[in-house]
C-alpha positions in Angstrom: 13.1 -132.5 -66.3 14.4 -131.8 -69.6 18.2 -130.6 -69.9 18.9 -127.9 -72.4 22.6 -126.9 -73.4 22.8 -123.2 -73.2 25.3 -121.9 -76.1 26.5 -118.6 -74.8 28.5 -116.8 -77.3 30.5 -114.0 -76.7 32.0 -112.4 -79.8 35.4 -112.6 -79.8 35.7 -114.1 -76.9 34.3 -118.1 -77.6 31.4 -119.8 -76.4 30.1 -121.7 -73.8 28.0 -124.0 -73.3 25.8 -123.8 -69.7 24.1 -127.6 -69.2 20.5 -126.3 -67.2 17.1 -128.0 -66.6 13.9 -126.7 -67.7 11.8 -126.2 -65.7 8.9 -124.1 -67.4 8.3 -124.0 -70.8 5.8 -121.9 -72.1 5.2 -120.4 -75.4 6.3 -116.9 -73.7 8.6 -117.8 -70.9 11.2 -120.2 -70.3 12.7 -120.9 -67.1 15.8 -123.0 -66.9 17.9 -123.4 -63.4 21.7 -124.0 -63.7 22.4 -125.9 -60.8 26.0 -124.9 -60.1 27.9 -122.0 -61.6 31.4 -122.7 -62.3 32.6 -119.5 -63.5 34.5 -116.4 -62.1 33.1 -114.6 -58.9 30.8 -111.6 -60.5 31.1 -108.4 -59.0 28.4 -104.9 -59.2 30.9 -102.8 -57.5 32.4 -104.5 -54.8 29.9 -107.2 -53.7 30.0 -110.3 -54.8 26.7 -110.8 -56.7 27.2 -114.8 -58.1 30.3 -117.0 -56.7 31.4 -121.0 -57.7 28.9 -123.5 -56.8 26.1 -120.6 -56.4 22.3 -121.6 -58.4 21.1 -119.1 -61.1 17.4 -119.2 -62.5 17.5 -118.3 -66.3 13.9 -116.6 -67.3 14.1 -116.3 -71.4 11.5 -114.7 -73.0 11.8 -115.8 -76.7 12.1 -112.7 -79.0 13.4 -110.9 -76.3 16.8 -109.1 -76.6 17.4 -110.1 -72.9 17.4 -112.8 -70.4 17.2 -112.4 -66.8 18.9 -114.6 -64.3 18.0 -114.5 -60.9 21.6 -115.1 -59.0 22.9 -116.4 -55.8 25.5 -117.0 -53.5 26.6 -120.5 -53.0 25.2 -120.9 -50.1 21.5 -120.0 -51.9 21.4 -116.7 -50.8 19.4 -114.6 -53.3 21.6 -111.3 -54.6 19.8 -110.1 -57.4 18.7 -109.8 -61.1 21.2 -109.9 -64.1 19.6 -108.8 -67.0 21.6 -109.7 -69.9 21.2 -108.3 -73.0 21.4 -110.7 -75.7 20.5 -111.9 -78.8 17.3 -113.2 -79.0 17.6 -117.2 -78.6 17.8 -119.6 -80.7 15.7 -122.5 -79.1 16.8 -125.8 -81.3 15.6 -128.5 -79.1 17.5 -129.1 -76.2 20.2 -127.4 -77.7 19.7 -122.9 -77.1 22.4 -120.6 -78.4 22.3 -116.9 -78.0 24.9 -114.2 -78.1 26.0 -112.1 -75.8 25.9 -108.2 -76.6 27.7 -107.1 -73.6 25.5 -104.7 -71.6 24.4 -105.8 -68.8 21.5 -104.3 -65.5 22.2 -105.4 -62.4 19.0 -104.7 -59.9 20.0 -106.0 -56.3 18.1 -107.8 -54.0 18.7 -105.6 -51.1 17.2 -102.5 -52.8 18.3 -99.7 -54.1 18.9 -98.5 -57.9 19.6 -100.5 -61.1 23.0 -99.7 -62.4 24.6 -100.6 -66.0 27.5 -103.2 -66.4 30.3 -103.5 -68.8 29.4 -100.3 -70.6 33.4 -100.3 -71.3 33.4 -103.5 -73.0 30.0 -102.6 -75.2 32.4 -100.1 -76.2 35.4 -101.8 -76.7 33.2 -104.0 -78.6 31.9 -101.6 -81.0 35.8 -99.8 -81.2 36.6 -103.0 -82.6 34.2 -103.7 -85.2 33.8 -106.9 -83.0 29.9 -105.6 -82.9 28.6 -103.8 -85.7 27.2 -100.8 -85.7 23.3 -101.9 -86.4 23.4 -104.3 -83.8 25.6 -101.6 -81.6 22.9 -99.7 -82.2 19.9 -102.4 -81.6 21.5 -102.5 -78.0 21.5 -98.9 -77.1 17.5 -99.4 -78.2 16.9 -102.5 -75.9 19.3 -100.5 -73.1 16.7 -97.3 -73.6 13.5 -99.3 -73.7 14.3 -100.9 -70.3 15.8 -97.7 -68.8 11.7 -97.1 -69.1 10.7 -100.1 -67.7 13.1 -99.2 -64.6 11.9 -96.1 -64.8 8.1 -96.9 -63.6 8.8 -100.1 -61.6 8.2 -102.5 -64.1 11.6 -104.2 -64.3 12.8 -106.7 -63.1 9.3 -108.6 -64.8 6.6 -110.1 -62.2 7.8 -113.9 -63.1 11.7 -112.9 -61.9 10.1 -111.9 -58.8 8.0 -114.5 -58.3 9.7 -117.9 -59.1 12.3 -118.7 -56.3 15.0 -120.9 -55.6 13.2 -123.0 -53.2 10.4 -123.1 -56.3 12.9 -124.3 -59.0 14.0 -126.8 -56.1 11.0 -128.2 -55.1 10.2 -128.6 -59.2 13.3 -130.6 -59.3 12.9 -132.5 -56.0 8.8 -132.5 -55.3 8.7 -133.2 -51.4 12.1 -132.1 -50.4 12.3 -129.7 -48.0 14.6 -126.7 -48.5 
């Protein structure tokens, strides 16, 4: 499987860089899997929707102003869907770079509704001239278009609910048993 370096920027806050395998890439859909997070426990709430050592499932969808990761606990329980709004990537080879536009929808697992994270920081953001005002704006347009996909059950997209752990696994280790 081909490994991609994921460059995650977050304005004014640094970058970094996510090493992942492909696993599908198609002209309209990429799917990478980050085998172990090694970030800060991620919280919608107070539950614990991504922890240390956890997988996550990347599905980009090039042009997109999103990407949507499919999280877990380390222990491979599945939590939920992170959709991240984004930049639209920058696919340079093996080396992807995006950045980060600070809204984020979390959809859990378990049911119930879609909320919106970090609205204090897309404002922040903007406050500081960190984001500018077109792209502020660009954000609030991808936030309202997938308020409508929520809206009618469309969101999270068919492939996000489709492609498991255990498939990503079983792509990276054909015959093992999970």
């Amino acid at each position: 499987m081909k490994r991609i370096a994921y460059h995650y920027h977050r304005p004014g806050k640094g970058t970094t860089i996510f090493e992942e395998r492909l696993l599908v890439d198609r002209d309209d859909l990429k799917i990478t899997l980050l085998e172990r997070y090694d970030g800060r426990r991620v919280l919608a709430g107070d539950t614990v929707i991504l922890e240390p050592g956890a997988p996550i499932i990347w599905f980009v969808f090039p042009g997109a102003w999103h990407d949507v990761g499919r999280f877990h606990l380390a222990d491979g329980t599945f939590t939920g869907w992170y959709t991240n709004l984004c930049t639209p990537v920058v696919l340079d080879g093996a080396r992807w770079s995006c950045d980060d536009l600070f809204l984020d929808l979390w959809t859990p697992a378990a049911g119930g509704p879609s909320v919106w994270l970090d609205e204090d920081e897309f404002a922040a953001a903007l406050a500081a001239g960190v984001l500018d005002p077109a792209r502020g704006q660009r954000v609030r347009e991808e936030q309202e278009w997938l308020k409508r996909q929520v809206a009618v059950g469309a969101w999270p997209p068919p492939a996000t609910r489709e492609f498991t752990l255990a498939d990503a696994r079983g792509r990276l280790y054909p015959g093992a048993e999970f």
